[in-house]
ROPASE-168513 format. One line per 3 residues: number of its first residue (from 1); their letters; for each residue x, y negated, z negated of N, C-alpha, C, O. Coordinates in steps of 0.02 Angstrom, whole numbers, plus 32768, in hexadecimal, padded with zeros to 4 digits. Example, Ala and Ser with C-alpha at 12.3 -4.5 7.8 and 13.67 -1.06 7.14 Angstrom:
1	AS	8294/811C/7E7A/8267/80E1/7E7A/8294/80A5/7E7A/82C8/80A6/7E59; 8282/8070/7E9E/82AC/8035/7E9B/8285/7FFE/7E76/829E/7FC7/7E6E
end
This chain:
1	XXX	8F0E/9146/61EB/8EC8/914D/6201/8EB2/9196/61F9/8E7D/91AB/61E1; 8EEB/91B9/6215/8ED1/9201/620D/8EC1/9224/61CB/8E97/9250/61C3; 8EF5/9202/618E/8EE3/9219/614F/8EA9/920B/6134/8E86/922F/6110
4	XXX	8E9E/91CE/614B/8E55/9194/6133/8E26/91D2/613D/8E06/91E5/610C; 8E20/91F3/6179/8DCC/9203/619B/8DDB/9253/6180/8DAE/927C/617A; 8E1F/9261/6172/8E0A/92A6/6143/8DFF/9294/610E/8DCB/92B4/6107
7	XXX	8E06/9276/60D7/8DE0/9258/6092/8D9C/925C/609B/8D79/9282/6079; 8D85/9235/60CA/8D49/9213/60DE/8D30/925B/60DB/8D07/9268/60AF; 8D48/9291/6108/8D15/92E7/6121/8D12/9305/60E9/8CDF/9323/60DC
10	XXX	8D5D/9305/60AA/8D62/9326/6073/8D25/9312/6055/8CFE/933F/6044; 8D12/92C6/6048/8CD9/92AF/600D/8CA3/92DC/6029/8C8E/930E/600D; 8C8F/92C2/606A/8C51/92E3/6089/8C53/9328/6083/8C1B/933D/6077
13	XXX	8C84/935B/6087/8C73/9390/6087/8C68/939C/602A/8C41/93C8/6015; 8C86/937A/6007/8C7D/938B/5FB7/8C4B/9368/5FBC/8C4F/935A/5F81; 8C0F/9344/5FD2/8BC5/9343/5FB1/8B9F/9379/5FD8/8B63/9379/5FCB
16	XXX	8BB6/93AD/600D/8B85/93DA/600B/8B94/9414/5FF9/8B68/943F/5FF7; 8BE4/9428/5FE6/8BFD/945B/5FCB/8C23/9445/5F8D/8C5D/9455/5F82; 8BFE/9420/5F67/8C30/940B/5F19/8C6D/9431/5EFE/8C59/946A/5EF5
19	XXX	8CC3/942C/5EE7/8CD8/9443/5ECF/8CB5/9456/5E76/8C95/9428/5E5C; 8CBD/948C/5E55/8CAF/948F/5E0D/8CF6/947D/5DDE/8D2E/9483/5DF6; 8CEA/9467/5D9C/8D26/944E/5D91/8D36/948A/5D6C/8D08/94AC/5D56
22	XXX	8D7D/949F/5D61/8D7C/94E6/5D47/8D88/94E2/5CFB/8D7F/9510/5CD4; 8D98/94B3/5CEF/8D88/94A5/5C85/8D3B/94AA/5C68/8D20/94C3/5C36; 8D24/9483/5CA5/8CC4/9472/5C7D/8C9E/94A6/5CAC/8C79/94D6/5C9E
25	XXX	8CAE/9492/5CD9/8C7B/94BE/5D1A/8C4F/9482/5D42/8C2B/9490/5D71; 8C55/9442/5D2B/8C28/9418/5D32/8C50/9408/5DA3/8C86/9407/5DC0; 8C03/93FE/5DB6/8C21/93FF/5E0E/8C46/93AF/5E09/8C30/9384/5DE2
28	XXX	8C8F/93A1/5E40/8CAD/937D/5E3C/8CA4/9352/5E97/8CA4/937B/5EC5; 8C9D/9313/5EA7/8CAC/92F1/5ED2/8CEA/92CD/5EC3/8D03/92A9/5E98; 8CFD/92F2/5F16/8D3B/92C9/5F11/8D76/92C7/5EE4/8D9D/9298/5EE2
31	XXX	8D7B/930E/5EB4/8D9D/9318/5E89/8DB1/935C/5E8E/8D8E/9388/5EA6; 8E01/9365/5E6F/8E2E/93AF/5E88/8E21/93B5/5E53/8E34/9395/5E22; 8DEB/93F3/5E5A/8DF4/941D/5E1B/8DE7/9408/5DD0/8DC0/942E/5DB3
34	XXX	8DFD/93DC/5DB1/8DE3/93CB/5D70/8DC8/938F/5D6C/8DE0/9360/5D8C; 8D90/9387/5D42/8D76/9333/5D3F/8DA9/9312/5D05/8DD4/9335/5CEA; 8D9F/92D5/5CF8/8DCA/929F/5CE4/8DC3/92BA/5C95/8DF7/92BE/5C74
37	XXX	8D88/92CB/5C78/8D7B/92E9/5C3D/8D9B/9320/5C36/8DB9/931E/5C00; 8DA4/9358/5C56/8DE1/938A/5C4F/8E11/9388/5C53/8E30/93B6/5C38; 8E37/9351/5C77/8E70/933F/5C83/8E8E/9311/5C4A/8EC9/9313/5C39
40	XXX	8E6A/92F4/5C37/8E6F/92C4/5BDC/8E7C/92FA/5BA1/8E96/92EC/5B6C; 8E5D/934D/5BBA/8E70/9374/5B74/8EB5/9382/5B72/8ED3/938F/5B3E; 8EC9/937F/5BA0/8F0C/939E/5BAE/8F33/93A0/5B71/8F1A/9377/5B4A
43	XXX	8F62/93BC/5B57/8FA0/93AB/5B13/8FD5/93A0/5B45/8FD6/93C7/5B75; 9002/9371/5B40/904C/9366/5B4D/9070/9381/5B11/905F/937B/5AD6; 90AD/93A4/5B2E/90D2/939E/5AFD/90FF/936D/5AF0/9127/9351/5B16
46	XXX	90F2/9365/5AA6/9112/9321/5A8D/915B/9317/5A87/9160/933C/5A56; 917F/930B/5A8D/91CA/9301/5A65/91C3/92DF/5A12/9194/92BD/59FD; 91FC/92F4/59F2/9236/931E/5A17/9232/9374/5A09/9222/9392/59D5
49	XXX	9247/9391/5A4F/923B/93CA/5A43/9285/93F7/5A54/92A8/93DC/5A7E; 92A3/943F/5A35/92DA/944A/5A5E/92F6/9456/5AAF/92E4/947B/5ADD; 931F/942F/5AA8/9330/9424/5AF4/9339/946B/5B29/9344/946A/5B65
52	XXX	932F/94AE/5AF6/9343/94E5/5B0F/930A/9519/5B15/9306/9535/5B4C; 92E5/9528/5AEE/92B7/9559/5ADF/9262/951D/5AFF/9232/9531/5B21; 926C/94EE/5AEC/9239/94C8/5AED/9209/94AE/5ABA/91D3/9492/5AC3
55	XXX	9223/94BB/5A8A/91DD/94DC/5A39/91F7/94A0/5A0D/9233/9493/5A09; 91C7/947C/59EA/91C6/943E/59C4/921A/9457/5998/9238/948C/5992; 9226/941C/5985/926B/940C/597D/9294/93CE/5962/92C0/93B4/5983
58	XXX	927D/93B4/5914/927F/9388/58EE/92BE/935F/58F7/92BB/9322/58FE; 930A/938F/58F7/9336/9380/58E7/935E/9388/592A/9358/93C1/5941; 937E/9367/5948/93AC/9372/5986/93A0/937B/59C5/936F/9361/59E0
61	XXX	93C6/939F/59E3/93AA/93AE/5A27/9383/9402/5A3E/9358/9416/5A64; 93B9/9423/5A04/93A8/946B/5A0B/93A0/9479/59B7/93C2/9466/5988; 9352/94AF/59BC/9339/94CF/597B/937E/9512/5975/93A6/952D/599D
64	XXX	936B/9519/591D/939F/9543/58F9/93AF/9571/592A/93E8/9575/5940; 936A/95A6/5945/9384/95DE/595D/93A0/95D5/59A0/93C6/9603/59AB; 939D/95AD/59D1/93B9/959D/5A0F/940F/9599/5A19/9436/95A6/5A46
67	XXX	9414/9576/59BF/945A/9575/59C2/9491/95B7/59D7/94C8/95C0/59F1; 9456/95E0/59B6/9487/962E/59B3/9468/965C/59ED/945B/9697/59DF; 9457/963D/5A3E/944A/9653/5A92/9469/9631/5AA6/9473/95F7/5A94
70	XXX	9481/9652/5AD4/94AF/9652/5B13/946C/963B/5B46/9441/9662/5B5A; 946E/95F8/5B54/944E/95F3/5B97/946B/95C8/5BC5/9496/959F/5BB3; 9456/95CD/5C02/9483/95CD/5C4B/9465/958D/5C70/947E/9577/5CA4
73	XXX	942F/9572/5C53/9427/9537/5C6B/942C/94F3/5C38/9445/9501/5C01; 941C/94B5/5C40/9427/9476/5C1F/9412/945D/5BF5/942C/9446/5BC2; 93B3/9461/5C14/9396/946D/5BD9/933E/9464/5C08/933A/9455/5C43
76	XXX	930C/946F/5BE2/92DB/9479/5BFC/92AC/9430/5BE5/92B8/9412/5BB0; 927D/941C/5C11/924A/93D4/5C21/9205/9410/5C18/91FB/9440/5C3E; 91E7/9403/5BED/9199/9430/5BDE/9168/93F7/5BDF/9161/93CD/5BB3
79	XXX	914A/93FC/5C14/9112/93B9/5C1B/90C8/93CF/5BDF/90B9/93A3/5BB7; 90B3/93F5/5BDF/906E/9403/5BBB/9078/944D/5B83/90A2/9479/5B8B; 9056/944C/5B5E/9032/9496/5B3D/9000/94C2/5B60/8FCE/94AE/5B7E
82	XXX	9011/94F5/5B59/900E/953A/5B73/8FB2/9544/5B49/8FAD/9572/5B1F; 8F8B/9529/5B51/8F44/9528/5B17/8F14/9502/5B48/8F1E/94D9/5B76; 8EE1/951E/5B2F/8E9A/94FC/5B3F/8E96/94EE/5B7C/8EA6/951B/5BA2
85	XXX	8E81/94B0/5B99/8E7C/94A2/5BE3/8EC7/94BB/5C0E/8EB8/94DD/5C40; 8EFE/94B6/5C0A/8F34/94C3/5C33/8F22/950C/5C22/8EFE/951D/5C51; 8F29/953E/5BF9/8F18/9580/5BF1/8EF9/958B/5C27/8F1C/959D/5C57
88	XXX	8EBC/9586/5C30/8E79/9595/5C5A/8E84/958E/5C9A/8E73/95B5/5CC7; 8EB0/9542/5C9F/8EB9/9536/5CE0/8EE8/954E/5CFF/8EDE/9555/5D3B; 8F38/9568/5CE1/8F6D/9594/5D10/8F4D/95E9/5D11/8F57/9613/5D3D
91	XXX	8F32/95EE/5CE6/8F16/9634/5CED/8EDE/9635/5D28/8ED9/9666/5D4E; 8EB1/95FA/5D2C/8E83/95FF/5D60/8EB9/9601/5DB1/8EBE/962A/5DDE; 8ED4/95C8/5DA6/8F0F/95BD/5DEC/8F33/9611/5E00/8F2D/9630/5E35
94	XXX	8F5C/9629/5DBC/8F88/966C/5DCD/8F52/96A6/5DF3/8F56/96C9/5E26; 8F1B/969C/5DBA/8F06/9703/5DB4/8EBB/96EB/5DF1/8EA4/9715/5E17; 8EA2/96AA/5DEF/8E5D/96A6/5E02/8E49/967F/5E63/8E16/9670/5E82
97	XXX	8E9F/967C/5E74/8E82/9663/5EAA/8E84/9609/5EBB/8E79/95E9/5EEE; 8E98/95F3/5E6C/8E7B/95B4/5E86/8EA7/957B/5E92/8EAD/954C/5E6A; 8ECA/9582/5ED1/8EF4/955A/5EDE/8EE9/9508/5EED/8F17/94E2/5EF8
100	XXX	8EA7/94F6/5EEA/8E92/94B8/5EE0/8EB9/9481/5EAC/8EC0/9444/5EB1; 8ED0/94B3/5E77/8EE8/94AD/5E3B/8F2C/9487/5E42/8F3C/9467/5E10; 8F5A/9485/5E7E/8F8F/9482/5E99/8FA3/9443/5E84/8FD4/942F/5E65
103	XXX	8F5D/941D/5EA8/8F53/93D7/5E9B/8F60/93B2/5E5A/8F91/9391/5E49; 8F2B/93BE/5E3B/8F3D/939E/5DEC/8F6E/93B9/5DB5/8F80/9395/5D87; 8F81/93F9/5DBD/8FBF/9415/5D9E/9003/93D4/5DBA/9024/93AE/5D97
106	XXX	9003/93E0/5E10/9025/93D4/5E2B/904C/9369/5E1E/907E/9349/5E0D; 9013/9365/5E30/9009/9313/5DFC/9026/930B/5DB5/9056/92EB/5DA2; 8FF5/9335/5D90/9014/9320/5D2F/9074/9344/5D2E/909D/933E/5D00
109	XXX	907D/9361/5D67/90CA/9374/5D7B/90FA/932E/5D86/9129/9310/5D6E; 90D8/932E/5DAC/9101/92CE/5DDC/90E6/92A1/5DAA/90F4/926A/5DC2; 90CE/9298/5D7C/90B9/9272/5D59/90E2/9269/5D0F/90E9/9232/5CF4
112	XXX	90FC/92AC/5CF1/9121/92D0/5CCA/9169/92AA/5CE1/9185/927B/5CC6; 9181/92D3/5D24/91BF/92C7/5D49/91D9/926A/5D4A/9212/9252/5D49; 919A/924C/5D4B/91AC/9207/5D5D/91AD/91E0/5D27/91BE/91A5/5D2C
115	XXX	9198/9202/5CE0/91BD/91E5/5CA2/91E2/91F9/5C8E/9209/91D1/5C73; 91F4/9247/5C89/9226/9273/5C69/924C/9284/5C8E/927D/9292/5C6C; 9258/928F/5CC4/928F/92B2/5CE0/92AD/928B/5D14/928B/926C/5D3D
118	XXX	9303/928D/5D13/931A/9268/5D39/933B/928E/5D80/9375/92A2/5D86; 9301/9293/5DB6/931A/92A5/5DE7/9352/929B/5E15/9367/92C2/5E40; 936B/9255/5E03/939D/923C/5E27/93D1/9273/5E2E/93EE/927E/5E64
121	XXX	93DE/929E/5DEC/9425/92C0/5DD7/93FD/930A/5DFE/9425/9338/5DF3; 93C7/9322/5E21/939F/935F/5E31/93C1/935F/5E85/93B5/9332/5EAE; 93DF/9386/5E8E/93F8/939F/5EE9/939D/93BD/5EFC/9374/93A5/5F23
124	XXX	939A/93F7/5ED0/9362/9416/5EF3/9330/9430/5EC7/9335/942B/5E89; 92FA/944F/5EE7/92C6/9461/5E9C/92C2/94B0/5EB0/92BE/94B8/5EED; 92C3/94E6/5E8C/92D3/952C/5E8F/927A/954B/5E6E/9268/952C/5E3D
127	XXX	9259/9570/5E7E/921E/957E/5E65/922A/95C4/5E4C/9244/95F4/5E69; 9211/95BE/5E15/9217/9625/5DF7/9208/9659/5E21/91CC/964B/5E29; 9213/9696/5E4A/91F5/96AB/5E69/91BD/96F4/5E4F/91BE/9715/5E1B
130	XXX	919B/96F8/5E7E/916C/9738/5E61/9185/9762/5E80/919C/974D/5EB5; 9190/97B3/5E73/9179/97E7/5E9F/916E/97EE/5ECF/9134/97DA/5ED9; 918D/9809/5F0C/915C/97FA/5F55/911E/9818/5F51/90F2/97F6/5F6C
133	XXX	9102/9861/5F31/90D9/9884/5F26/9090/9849/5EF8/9057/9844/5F10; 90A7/9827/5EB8/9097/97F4/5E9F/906E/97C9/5ED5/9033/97C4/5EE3; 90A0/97B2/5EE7/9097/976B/5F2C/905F/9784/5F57/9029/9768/5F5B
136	XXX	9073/97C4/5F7E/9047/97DB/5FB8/8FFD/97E7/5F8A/8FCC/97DF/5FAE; 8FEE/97F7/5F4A/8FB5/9810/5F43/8F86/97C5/5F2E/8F4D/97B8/5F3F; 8FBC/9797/5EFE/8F9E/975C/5EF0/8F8A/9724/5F31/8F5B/96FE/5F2C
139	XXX	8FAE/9726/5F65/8FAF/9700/5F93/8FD9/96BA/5F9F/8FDF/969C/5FD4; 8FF8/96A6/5F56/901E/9667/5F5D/9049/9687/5F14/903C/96B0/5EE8; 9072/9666/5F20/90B0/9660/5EDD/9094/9604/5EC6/90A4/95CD/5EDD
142	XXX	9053/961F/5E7D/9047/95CA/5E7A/9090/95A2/5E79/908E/9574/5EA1; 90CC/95A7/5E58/90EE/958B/5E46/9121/956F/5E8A/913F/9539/5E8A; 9122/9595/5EB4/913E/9572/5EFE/90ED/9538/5F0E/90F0/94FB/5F12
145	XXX	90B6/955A/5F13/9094/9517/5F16/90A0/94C6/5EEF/9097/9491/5F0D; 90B5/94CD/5EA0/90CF/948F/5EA5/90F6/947D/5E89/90F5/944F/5E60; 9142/94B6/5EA8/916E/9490/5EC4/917E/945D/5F03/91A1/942A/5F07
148	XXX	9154/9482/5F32/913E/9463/5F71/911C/9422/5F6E/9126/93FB/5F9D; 90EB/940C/5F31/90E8/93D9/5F26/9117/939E/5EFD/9126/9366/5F11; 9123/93B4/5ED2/9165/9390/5EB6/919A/937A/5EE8/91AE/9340/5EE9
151	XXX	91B2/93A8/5F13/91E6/93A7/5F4E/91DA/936B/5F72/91FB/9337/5F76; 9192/9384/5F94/9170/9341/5FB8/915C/92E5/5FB0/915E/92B0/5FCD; 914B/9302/5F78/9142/92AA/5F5E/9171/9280/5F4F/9175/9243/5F54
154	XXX	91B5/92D0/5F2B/91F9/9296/5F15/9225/929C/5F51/9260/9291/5F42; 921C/92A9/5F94/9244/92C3/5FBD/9298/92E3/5FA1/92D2/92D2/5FAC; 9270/931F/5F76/92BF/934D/5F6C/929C/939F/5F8F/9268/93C1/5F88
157	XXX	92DA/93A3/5FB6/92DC/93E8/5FCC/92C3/943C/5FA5/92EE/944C/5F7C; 929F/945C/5FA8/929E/9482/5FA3/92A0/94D1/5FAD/9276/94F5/5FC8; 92E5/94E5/5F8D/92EA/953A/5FA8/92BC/9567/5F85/92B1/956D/5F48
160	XXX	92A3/9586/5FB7/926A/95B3/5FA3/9288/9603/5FCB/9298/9609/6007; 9289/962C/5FA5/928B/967E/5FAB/92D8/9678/5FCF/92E7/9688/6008; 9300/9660/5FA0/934F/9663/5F8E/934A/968B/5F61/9350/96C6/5F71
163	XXX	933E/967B/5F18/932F/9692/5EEB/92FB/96D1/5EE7/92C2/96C3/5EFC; 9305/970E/5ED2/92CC/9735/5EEA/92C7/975E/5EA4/92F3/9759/5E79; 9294/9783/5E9E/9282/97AD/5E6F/928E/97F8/5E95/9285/97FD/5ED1
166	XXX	929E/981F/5E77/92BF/9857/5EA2/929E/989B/5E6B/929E/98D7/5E78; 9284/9878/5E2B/9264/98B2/5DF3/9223/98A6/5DE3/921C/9874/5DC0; 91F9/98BF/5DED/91AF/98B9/5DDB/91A6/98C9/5D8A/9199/9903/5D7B
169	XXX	91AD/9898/5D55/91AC/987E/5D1C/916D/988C/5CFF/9139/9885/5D1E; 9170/98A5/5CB7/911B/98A0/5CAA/910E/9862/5C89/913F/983F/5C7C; 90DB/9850/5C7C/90B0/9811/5C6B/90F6/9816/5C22/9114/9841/5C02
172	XXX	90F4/97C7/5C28/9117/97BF/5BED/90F4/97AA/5BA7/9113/97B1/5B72; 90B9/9792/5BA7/9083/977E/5B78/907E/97AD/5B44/9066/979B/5B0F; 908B/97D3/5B49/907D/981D/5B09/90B3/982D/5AF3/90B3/9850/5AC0
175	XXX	90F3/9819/5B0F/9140/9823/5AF6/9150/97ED/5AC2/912F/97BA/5ABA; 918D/97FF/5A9A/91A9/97E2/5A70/91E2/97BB/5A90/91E4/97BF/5ACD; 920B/979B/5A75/923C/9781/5A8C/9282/97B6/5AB5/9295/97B7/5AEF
178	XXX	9295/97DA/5A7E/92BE/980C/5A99/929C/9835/5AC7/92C7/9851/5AE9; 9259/9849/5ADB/9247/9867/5AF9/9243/9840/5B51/9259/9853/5B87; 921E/9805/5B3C/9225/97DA/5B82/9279/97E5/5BA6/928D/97F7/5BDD
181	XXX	9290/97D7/5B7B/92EC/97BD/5B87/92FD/9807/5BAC/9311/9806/5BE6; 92F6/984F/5B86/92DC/9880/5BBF/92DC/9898/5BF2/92FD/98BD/5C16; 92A9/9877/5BEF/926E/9887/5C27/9266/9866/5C74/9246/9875/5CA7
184	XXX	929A/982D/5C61/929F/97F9/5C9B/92F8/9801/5CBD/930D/97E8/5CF1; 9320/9830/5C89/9370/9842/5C84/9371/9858/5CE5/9351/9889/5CFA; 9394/9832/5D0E/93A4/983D/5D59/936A/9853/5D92/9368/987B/5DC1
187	XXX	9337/981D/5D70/930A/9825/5D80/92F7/97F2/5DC7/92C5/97E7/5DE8; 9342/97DB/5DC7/9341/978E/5E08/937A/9794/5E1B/93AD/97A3/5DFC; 9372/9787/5E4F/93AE/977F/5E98/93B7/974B/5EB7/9385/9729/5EB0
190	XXX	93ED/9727/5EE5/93F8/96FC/5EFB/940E/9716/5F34/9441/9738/5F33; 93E4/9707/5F7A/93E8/9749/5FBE/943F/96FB/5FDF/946C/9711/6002; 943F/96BE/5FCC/9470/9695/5FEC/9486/965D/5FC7/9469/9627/5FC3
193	XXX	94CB/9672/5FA2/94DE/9657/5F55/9505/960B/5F76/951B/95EA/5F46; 950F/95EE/5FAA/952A/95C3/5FD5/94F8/9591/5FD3/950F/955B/5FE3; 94BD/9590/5FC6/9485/956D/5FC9/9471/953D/5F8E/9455/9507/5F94
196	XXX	9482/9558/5F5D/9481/9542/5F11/94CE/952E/5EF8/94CE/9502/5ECD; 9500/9541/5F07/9544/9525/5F10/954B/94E3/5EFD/9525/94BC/5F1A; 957A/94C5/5EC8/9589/948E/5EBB/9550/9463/5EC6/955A/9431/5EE9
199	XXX	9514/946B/5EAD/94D1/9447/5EB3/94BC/945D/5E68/94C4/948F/5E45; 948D/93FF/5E5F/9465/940C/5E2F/9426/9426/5E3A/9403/9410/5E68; 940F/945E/5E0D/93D1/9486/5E11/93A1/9460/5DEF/93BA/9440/5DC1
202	XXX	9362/9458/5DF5/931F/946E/5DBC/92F9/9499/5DD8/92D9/9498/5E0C; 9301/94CF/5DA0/92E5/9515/5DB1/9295/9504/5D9A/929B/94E6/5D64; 924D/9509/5DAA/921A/94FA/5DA5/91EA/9550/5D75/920F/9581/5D7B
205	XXX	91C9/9559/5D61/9192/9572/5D4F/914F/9560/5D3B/914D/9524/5D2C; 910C/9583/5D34/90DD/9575/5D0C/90DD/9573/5CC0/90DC/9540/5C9E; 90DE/95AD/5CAE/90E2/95B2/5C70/9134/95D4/5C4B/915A/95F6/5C6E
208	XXX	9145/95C5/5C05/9163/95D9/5BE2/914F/95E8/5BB3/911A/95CB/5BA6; 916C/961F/5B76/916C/9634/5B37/91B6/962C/5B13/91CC/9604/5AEA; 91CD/965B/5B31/921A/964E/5B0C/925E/9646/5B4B/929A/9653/5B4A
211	XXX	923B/9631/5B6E/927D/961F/5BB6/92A5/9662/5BC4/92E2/965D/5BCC; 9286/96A4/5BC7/92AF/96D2/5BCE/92B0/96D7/5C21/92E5/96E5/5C3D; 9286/96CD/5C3D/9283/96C9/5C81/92A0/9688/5CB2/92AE/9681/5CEE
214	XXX	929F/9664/5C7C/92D9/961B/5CA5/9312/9633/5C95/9337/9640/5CC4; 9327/963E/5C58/937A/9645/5C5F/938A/9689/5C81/93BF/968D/5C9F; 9360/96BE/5C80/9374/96F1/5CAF/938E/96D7/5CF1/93C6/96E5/5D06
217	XXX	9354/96A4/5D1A/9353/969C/5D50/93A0/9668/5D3F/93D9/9677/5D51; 9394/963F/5D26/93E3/9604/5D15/9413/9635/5D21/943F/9622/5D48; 941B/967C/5D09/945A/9694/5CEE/946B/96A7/5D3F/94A0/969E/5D5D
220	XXX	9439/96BF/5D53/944C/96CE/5D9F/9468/969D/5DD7/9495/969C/5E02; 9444/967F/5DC6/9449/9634/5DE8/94A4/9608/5DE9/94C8/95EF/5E14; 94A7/9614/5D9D/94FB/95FE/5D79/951E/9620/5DA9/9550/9603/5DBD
223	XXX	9511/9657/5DC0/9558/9690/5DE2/955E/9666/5E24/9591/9670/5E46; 9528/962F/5E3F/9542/9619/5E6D/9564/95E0/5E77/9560/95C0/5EAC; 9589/95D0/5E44/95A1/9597/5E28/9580/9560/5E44/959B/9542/5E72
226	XXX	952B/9545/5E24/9534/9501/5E31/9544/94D4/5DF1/955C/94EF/5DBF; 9537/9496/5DF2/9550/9461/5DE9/9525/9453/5D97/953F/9435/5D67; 94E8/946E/5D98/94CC/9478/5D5D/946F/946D/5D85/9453/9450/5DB4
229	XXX	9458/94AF/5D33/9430/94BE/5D30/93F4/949C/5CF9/93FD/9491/5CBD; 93AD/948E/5D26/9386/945A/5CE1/933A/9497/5CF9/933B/94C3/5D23; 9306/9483/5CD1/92D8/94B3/5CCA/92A3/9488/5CD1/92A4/9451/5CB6
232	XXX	9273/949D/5CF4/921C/947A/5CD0/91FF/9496/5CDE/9205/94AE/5D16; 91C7/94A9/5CB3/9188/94C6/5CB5/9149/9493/5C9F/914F/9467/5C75; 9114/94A0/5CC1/90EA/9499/5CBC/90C5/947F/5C77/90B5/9445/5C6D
235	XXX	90B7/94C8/5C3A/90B4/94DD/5C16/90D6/9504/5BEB/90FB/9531/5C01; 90CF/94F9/5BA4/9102/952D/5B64/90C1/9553/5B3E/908B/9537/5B32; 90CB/957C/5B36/909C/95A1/5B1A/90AE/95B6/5ABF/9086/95D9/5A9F
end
């Protein structure tokens, strides 16, 4: 009953304070953040793609160059492309405030998860962390927001600020590969390695380019011997 009559206040208050949708701008009832038309632009990424880097991938599980990296997790689940409407929209969510966004990110997540990924074999879900400096100025770590949803809907546990960022990193978008790889080098900590112990991980993010910041975080993660490490993001760029 009680959920019923907050629905009921949410509608009413969105016809006198309309959400805008943040792809079109067009005002939304009764809708998080994107209308059904922005949410249709979306790109998935298609398979088959490499199971490691994330990046289209004709032949096998892992592309040529993956063969010849050392990485510390299993392999990575990339729900969408890093373009057009998802562009607009994790950049609006990260840099703009708009945690409304939580919602329908948070959804085409569990939606992703419940064809592609087999949680059964998942102990817990691990979220990338930001900067505390980062965190305090943005106000949320989007990516603990939806882990928190993923957690919730599939009832799996989530450790949040185990894993910590301990180096204030510069933007990785303007870096090259060797440069990301870098730039992100002991850049994460694990404050209680007993926690992740003989457990399966999925380490979560928004976006990727070249996974230098998952397997960083994986490699850290490995020293605490769990049981094995899997990846998803959001977006591949």
């Amino acid at each position: 009953m009680r959920g019923k009559l907050k629905g009921i206040s949410n509608y009413c208050l969105s016809l006198f304070f309309p959400v805008s949708c943040v792809g079109c701008g067009k005002d939304l009832i009764n809708e998080e953040g994107l209308c059904q038309e922005c949410l249709d632009k979306i790109k998935y990424r298609k398979e088959p793609y490499c199971h490691k880097c994330g990046k289209n991938e004709e032949a096998g599980f892992l592309c040529s160059q993956c063969r010849n990296i050392k990485y510390y997790f299993e392999r990575i689940y990339v729900c969408s492309l890093y373009e057009g409407i998802m562009r607009e929209c994790i950049h609006s969510f990260k840099y703009k405030g708009k945690r409304i966004l939580q919602q329908p990110l948070g959804k085409l997540l569990i939606a992703y998860i419940n064809e592609k990924v087999d949680l059964e074999k998942i102990d817990c879900l691990v979220p990338v962390p930001l900067f505390k400096s980062q965190k305090k100025r943005r106000g949320f770590n989007q990516v603990d927001l939806l882990t928190k949803k993923i957690g919730k809907h599939f009832s799996k546990p989530q450790i949040v600020d185990n894993l910590i960022r301990i180096k204030k990193t510069s933007p990785q978008f303007n870096l090259n590969r060797k440069q990301r790889k870098e730039n992100v080098k002991n850049a994460f900590k694990v404050r209680n390695p007993q926690l992740f112990k003989g457990r399966q991980l999925l380490l979560i993010d928004d976006v990727c380019t070249t996974t230098s910041t998952l397997n960083e975080c994986a490699r850290m993660l490995n020293q605490c011997h769990p049981q094995g490490i899997f990846c998803l993001v959001l977006a591949h760029g």
